[in-house]
TORGU-471990 format. One line per 3 residues: number of its first residue (from 1); their letters; for each residue x, y, z of N, C-alpha, C. Coordinates in nm, 4 decimals, m for minus. Layout:
N
NUM = a = X:Y:Z:X:Y:Z:X:Y:Z ~ ... $
//
This chain:
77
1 = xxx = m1.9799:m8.9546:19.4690:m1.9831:m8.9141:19.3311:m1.8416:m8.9294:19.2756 ~ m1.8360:m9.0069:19.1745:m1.7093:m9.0445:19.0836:m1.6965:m8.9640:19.0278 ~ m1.5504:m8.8965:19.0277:m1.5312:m8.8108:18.9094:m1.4773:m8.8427:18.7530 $
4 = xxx = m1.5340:m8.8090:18.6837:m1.5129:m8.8486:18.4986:m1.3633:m8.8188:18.4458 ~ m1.2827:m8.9000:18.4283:m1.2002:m8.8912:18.3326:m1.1838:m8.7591:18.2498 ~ m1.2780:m8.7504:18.1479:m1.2735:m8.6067:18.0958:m1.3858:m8.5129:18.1194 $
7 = xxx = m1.4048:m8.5049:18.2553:m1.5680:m8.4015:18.2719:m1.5446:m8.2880:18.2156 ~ m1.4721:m8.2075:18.2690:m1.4327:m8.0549:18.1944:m1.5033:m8.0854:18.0418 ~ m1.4572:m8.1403:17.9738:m1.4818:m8.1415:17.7802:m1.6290:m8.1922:17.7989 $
10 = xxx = m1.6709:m8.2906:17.8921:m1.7865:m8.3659:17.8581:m1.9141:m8.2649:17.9326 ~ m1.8593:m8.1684:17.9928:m1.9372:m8.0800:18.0631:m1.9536:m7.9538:17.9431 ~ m1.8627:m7.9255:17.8694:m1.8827:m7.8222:17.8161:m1.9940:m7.8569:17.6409 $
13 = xxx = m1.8916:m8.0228:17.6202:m2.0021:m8.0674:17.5351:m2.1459:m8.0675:17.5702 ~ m2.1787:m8.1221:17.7182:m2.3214:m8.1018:17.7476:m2.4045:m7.9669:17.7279 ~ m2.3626:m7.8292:17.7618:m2.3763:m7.7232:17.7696:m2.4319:m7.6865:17.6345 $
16 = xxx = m2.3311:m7.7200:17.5077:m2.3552:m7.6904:17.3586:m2.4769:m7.7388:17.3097 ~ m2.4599:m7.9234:17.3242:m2.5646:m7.9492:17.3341:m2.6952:m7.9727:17.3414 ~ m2.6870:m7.8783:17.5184:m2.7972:m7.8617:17.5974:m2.8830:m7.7592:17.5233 $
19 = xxx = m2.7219:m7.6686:17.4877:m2.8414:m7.4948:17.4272:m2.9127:m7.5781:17.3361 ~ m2.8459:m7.6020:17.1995:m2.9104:m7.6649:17.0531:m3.0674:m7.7100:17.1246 ~ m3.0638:m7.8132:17.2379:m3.2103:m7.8469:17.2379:m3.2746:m7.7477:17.2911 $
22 = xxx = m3.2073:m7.6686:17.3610:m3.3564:m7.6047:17.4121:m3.4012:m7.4986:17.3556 ~ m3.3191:m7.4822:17.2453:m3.3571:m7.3314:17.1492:m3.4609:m7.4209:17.0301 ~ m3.3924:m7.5384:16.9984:m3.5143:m7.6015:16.9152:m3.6469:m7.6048:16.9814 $
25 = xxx = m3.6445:m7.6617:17.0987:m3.7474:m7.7172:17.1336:m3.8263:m7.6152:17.1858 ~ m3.7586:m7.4794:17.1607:m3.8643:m7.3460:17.1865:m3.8296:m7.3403:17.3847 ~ m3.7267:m7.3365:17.4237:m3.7387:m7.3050:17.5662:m3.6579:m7.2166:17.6170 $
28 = xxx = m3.6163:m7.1500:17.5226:m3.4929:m7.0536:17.5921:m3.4034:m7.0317:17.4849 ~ m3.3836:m6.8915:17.4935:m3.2948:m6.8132:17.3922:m3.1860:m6.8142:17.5100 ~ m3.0259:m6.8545:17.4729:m2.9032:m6.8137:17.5677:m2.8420:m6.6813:17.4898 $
31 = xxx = m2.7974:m6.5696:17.5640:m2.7141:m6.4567:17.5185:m2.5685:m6.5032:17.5692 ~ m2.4680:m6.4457:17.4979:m2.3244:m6.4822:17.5525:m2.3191:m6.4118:17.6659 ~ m2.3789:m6.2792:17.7021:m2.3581:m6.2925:17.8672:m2.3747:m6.3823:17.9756 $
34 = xxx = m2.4839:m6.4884:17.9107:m2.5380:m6.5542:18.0508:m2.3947:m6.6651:18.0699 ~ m2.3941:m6.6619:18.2374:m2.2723:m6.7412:18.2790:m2.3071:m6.8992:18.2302 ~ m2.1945:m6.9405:18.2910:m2.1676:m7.1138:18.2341:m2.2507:m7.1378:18.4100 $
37 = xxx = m2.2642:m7.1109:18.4574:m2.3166:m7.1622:18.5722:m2.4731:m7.1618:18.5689 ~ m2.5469:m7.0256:18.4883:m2.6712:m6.9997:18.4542:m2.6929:m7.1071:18.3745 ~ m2.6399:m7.1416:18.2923:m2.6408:m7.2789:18.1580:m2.6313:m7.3733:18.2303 $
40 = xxx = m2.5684:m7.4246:18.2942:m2.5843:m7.5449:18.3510:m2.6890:m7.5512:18.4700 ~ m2.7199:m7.4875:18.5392:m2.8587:m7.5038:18.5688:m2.9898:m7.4843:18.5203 ~ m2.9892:m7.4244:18.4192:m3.1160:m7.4427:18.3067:m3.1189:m7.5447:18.2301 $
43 = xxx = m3.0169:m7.6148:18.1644:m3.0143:m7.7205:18.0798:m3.0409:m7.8012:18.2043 ~ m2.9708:m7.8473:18.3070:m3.0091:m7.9605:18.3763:m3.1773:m7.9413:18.4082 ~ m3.2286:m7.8016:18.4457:m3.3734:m7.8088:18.5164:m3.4388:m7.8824:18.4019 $
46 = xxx = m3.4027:m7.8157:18.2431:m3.4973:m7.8250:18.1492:m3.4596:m7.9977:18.1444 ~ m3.3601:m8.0967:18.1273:m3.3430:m8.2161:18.0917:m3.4416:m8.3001:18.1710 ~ m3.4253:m8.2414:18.3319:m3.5031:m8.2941:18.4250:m3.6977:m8.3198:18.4295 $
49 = xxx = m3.7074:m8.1879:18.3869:m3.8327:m8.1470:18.2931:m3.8817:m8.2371:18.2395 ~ m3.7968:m8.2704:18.1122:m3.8342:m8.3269:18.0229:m3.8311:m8.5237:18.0371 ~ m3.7752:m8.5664:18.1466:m3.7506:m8.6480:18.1663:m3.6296:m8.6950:18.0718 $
52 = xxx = m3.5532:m8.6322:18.0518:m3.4389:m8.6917:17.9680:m3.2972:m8.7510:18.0682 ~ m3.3174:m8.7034:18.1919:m3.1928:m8.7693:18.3065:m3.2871:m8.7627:18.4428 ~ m3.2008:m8.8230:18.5048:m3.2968:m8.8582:18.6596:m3.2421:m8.7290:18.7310 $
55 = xxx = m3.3299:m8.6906:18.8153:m3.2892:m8.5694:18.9386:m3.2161:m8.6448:19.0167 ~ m3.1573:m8.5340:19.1199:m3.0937:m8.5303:19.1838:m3.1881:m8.4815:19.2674 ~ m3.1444:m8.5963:19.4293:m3.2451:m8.5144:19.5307:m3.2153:m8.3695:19.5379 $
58 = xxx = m3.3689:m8.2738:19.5533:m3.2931:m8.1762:19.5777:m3.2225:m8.0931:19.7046 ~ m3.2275:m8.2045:19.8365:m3.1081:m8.1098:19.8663:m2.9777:m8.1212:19.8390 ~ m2.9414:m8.2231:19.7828:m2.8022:m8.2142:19.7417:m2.7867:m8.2013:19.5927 $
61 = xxx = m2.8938:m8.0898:19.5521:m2.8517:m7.9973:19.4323:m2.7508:m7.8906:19.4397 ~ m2.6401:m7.8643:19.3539:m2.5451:m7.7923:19.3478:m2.4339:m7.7674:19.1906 ~ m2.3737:m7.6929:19.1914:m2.3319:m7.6738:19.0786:m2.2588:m7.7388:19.0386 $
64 = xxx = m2.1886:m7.8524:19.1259:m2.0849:m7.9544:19.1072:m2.1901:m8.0909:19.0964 ~ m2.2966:m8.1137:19.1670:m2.3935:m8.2162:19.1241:m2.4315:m8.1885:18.9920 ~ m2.4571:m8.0508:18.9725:m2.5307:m8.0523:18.7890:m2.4066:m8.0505:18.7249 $
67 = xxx = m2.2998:m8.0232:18.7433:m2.1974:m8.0811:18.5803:m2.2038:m8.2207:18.5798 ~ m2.1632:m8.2854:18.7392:m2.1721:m8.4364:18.6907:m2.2709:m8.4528:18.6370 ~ m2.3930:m8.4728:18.6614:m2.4753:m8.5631:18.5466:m2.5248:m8.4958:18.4700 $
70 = xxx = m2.4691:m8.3715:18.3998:m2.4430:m8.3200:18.3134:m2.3500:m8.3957:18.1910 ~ m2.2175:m8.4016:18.2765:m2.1513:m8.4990:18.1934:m2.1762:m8.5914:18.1774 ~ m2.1953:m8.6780:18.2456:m2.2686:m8.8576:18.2453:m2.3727:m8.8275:18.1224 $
73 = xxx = m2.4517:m8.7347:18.1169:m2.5683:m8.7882:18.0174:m2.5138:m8.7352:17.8596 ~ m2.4236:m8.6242:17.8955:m2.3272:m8.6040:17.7406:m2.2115:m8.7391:17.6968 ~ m2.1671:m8.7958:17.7640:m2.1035:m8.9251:17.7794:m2.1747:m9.0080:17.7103 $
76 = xx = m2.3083:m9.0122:17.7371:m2.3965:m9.1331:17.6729:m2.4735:m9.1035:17.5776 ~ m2.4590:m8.9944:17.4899:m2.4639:m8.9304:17.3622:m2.3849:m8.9646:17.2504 $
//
């Protein structure tokens, strides 16, 4: 796994993002308590869901696998 130039920004852009769709699309209210780690594994489950990015096998699901293609798919936004 390559790491991104600017993941940090392109990870947090994904996150913003991620909420906007899934509060439109009716799937989840986020509170500012919930962690950045809770967010990034809900936006990735829900993207995955939806077919909007490819999974990741899941055993090598992890919190450093979901920012990357987290970022990769905010990158190509």
């Amino acid at each position: 796994m390559k790491k991104l130039e600017n993941e940090k920004e392109l990870v947090k852009k994904a996150i913003d993002i991620g909420i906007q769709y899934a509060q439109k699309r009716g799937a989840a209210e986020f509170e500012a308590s919930d962690s950045a780690n809770d967010k990034v594994e809900y936006i990735y489950r829900l993207l995955v869901h939806d077919k909007l990015i490819q999974p990741i096998p899941e055993i090598q699901v992890n919190q450093q696998s979901m920012r990357h293609k987290l970022a990769i798919w905010a990158s190509r936004l």
